[in-house]
N, C-alpha and C positions, 0 to 999 in steps of 0.2 A: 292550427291551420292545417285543412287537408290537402296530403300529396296529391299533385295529379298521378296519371297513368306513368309517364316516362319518366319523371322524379322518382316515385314507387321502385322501378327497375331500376332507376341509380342507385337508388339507397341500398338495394337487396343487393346488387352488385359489387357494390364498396363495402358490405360486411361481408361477401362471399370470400371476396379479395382480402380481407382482412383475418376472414377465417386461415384461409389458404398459406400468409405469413406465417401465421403462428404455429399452424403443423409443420411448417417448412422448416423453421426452427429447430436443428434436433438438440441442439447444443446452447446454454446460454453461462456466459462467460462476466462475470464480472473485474474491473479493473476501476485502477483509481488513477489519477493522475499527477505521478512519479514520473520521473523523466528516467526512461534508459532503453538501450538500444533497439529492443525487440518491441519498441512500439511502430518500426520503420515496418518491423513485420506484418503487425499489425494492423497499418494502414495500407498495407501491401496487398490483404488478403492469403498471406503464405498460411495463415493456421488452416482458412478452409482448404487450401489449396492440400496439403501434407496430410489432415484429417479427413478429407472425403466427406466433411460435416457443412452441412450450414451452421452458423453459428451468429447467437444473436447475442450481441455485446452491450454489457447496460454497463454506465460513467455509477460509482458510487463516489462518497465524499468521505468515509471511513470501514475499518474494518469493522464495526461492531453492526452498521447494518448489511454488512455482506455478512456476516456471519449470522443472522436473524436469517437470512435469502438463503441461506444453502441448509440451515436446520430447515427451513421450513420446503424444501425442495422445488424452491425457484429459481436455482441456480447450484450448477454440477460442479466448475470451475472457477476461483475465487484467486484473486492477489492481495494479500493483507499482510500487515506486520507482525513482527513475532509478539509483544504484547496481545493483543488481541487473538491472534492465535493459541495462544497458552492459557488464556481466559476457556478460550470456546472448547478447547481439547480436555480442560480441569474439569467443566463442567459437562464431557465425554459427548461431545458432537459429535458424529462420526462421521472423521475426516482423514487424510494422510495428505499428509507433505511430501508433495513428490520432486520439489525445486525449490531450492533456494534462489531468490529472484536478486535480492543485491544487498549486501550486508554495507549496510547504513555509513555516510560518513558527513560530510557538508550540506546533503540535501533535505535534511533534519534538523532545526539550530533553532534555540531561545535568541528572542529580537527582544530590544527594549525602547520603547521608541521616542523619536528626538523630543527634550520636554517634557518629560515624565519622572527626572529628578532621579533617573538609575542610573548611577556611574560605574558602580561597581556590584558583583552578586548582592550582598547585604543591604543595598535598596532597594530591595525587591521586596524586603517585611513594611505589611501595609499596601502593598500594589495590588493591582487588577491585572491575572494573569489569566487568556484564554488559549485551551488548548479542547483537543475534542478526547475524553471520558476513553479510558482503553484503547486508546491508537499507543502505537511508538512511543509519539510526542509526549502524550501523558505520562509517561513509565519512566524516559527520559528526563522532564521535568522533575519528578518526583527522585530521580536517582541524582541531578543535579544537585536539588534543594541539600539531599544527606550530604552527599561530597561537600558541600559549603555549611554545613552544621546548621542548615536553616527549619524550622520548625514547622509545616507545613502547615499548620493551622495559622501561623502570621503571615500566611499572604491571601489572596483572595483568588481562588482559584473557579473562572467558569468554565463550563463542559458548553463551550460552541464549535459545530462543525465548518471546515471551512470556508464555504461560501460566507458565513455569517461573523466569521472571527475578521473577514475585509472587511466588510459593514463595519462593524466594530469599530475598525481599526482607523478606516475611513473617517470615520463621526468622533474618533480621540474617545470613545467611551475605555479603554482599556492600554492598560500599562506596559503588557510586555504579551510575546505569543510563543508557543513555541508548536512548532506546524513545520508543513512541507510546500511546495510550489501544489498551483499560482500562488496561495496567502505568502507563503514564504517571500517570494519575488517583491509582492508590494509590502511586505512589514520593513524589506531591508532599503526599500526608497528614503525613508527617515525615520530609521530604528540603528541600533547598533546590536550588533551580535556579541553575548554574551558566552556562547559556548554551543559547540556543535555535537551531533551524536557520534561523530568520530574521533571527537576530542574525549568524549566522555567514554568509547569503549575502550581508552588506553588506562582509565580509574575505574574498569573492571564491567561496566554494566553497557554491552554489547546490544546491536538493536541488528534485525535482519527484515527483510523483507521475504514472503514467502508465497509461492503457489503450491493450494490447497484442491483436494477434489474430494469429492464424496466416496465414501465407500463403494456404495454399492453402484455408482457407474463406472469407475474403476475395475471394480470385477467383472461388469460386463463391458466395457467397452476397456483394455488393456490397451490397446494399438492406438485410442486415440488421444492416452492421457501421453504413451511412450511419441509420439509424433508431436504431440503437443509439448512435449519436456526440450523434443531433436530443433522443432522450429528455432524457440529462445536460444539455445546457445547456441546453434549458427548465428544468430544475431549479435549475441556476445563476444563470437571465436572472430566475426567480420570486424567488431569497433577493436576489440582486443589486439587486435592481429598490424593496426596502422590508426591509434586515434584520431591525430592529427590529419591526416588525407579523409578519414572517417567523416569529420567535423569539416573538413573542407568542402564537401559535397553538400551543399546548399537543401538539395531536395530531402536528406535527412535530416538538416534542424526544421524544415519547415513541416513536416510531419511529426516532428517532438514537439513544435508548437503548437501545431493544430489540437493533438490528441491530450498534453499538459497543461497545456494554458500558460503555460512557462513563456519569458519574454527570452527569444532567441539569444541573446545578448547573455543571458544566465546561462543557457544550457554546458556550455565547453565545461564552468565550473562545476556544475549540479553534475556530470557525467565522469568527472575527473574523480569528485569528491567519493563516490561511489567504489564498492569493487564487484563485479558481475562474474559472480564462479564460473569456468569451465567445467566439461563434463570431468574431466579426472579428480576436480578441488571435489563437482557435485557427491561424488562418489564415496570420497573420504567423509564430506560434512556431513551426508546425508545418514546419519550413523553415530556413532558416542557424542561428538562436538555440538550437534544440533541438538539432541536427545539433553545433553549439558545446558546448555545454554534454555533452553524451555524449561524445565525443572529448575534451575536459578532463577528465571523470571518469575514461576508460581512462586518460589519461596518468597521474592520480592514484594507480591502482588498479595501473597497472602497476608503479610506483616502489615501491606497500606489498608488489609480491609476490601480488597476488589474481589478476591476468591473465598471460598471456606475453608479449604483444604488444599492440598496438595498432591496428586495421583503417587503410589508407591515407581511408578515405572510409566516413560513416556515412549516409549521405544515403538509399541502399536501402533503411534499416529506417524512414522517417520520413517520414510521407505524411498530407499534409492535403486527398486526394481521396473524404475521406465527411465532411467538413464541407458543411453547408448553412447558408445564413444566412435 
């Protein structure tokens, strides 16, 4: 069908306008949805406001395709878990971990759901278990299964991401999950929790959650990865400093809702179960602990078959020189 004359001018005008976004763009931020305090910020607008950036924020559903987005230079700034992160650094992305965003506790947890004949870990040989392929959750799973002597090849393990692992879950095609909010929130409406990542970092196999940036806009843009490290933990040092009065102000769960998908009603726990470093904790972790803990996950990761190798030294990707206190 042909345009008239002032449809023509629409059209040319709404790709002009849409050119115009995407220059405007200088920054594009990926995040996943995790429930914790600096997503108030978030919805606040304080990153552009502290960075002096426009910033264009894409929702993903795992770290393994942000980390595809940031090799591929679709994205500068990334939030991912330490599995995934360990993966993408072995196989020498180049990236630095400039924040640790929330070292894993409740907001992580193997569900089994009501009717699926799992009472205890050892029903779980023969189940239907979905988790999504190098997140946390997988590593997690897989560090669970050794802690209970269970054989990973006797269970049935899918690589769905979370939109897909409700579906799933939804339709009873699948036995047990192990994920984060929203999936987490609806697995635990008629599932039982069999073990959290907080439980399991006290049996040695620790999970973090991390902000990533690219090398090279790091070295050129320092001021706005260091603004961008200052935002988060003001938001940290805010819930830290009075959770409860924190959690009492209505307008911050209803911003962890909107941005998580989490049902308000979860948040106080998903926020509790969590710990959100300070710039002082940032500073020490950011350094042998972290550096440790990445090098034990490759060794992990290499034994299940996810990596080749193992880097001699991770310490390049792990920089705690855009903390401020």
């Amino acid at each position: 069908m042909k345009l008239n004359f002032p449809l023509r001018l629409l059209a040319a005008a709404s790709l002009a306008a849409a050119s115009f976004l995407a220059q405007a763009a200088d920054l594009t931020v990926a995040y996943q949805t995790t429930v914790d305090p600096a997503k108030v910020a978030q919805a606040d607008g304080a990153y552009e406001k502290a960075t002096k950036t426009d910033i264009a924020w894409r929702k993903f559903d795992n770290g393994a395709d942000i980390i595809a987005a940031i090799a591929s230079g679709d994205v500068q700034i990334g939030y991912l878990g330490s599995s995934p992160l360990t993966a993408a650094i072995t196989r020498k992305v180049p990236v630095e971990t400039f924040l640790i965003a929330t070292q894993i506790g409740a907001a992580e947890a193997l569900v089994a759901r009501d009717g699926s004949g799992i009472k205890t870990p050892q029903d779980l040989i023969g189940k239907k278990i979905a988790v999504p392929f190098v997140s946390t959750g997988h590593y997690s799973l897989l560090a669970a299964l050794k802690h209970w002597n269970i054989d990973p090849s006797k269970v049935t393990v899918l690589n769905l991401a979370p939109p897909a692992i409700i579906a799933a879950w939804k339709r009873g095609d699948i036995d047990a999950t192990y994920v984060w909010d929203p999936a987490l929130g609806v697995a635990k409406e008629n599932g039982k929790v069999l073990i959290t990542s907080g439980e399991l970092a006290k049996f040695g196999a620790p999970t973090f959650d991390a902000w990533i940036v690219r090398k090279d806009f790091a070295e050129k843009h320092p001021e706005i990865v260091t603004a961008f490290a200052k935002v988060t933990l003001d938001a940290y040092a805010d819930y830290r400093k009075d959770p409860k009065a924190w959690l009492a102000n209505q307008s911050n769960v209803d911003k962890l809702v909107k941005l998580s998908g989490a049902k308000a009603s979860d948040i106080p726990l998903l926020l509790q179960g969590n710990v959100y470093p300070l710039a002082a904790d940032q500073v020490v972790s950011l350094g042998a602990p972290t550096t440790k803990a990445i090098t034990d996950t490759a060794a992990f990761l290499k034994e299940q078959g996810k990596v080749e190798a193992v880097l001699p030294d991770y310490a390049p990707y792990v920089s705690a020189k855009f903390i401020t206190n």
